[in-house]
Residue, then its C-alpha position, 0 to 999 in steps of 0.5 A: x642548473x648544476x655545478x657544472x653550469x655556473x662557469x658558462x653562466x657567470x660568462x652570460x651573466x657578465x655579458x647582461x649584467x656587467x654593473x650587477x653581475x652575480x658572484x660564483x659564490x651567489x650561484x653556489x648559495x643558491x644551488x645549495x638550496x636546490x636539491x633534496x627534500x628541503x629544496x627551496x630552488x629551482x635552477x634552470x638552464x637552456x641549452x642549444x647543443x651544448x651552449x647554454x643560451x639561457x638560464x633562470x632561478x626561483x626561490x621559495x619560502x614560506x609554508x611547507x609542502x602538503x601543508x596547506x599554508x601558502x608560500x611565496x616564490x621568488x624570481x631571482x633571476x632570468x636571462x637569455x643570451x642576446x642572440x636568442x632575444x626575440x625567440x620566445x626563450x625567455x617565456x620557456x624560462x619564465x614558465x618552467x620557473x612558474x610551474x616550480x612555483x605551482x610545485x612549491x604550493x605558491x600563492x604569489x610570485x614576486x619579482x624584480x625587474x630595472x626600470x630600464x628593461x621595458x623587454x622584460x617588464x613586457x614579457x612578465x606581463x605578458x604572464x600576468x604580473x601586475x607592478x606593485x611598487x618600486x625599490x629605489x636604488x636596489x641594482x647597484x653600482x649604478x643606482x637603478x631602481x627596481x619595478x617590483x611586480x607580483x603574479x597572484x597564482x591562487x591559493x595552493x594546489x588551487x591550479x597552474x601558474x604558467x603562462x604562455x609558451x613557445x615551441x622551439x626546440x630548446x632544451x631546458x635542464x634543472 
């Protein structure tokens, strides 16, 4: 993800999250930390053609690069235009950001997800999230509660933490 996406994405991102919506000045924090040797992001967008259909991020922190201490990523964000539910795209996304993770020298990942998107819950499963807890009243106005679950990926450099992938044909763009 660049600059240049966060329009398109903020149409998909009030689309989905009309309650929750991230701000432009969200994107544009987390982009900051996402490029150069210090970067602590990964931003990712799906295109389809031109249109962007889908996109994800992952922050990490903790540790340092080739230092052997173990760092956490963090799933900030994951979503895919409804006309591509069901594709496998989500999966794409999600993996892309779990070999991000591998990058950052992640121990873990951790997550966020409502209690009410049973879809989501599922596909990180799928990828071996285990649900560690519950945050009540963390998706705000609407007072939701968050599933807080973590994939455990090993110790760094100890091997991938990607999941299951789908072909396609989407094109996914850092």
């Amino acid at each position: 993800m660049r600059w240049w996406d966060i329009d398109p994405v903020l149409e998909l991102e009030k689309d989905l999250f009309p309650e929750d919506a991230w701000s432009r000045g969200m994107f544009w924090s987390e982009l900051a930390h996402a490029r150069g040797p210090a970067a602590t992001r990964r931003y990712v967008v799906a295109l389809e053609g031109d249109r962007i259909v889908g996109y994800g991020g992952l922050a990490a922190q903790g540790g340092e690069p080739g230092s052997g201490a173990a760092a956490t990523g963090d799933i900030q964000t994951i979503a895919v235009r409804r006309d591509q539910w069901g594709t496998g795209l989500g999966g794409e996304l999600l993996t892309e950001l779990l070999r991000a993770a591998t990058a950052f020298e992640c121990a873990e990942v951790m997550l966020e997800c409502r209690v009410d998107n049973i879809r989501a819950q599922k596909l990180y499963e799928r990828f071996g999230f285990e649900p560690i807890g519950f945050r009540r009243g963390y998706y705000q106005p609407g007072n939701v509660d968050a599933l807080v679950m973590r994939l455990t990926t090993g110790q760094p450099g100890s091997g991938s933490a990607t999941g299951p992938t789908s072909e396609q044909g989407t094109e996914i763009n850092g």
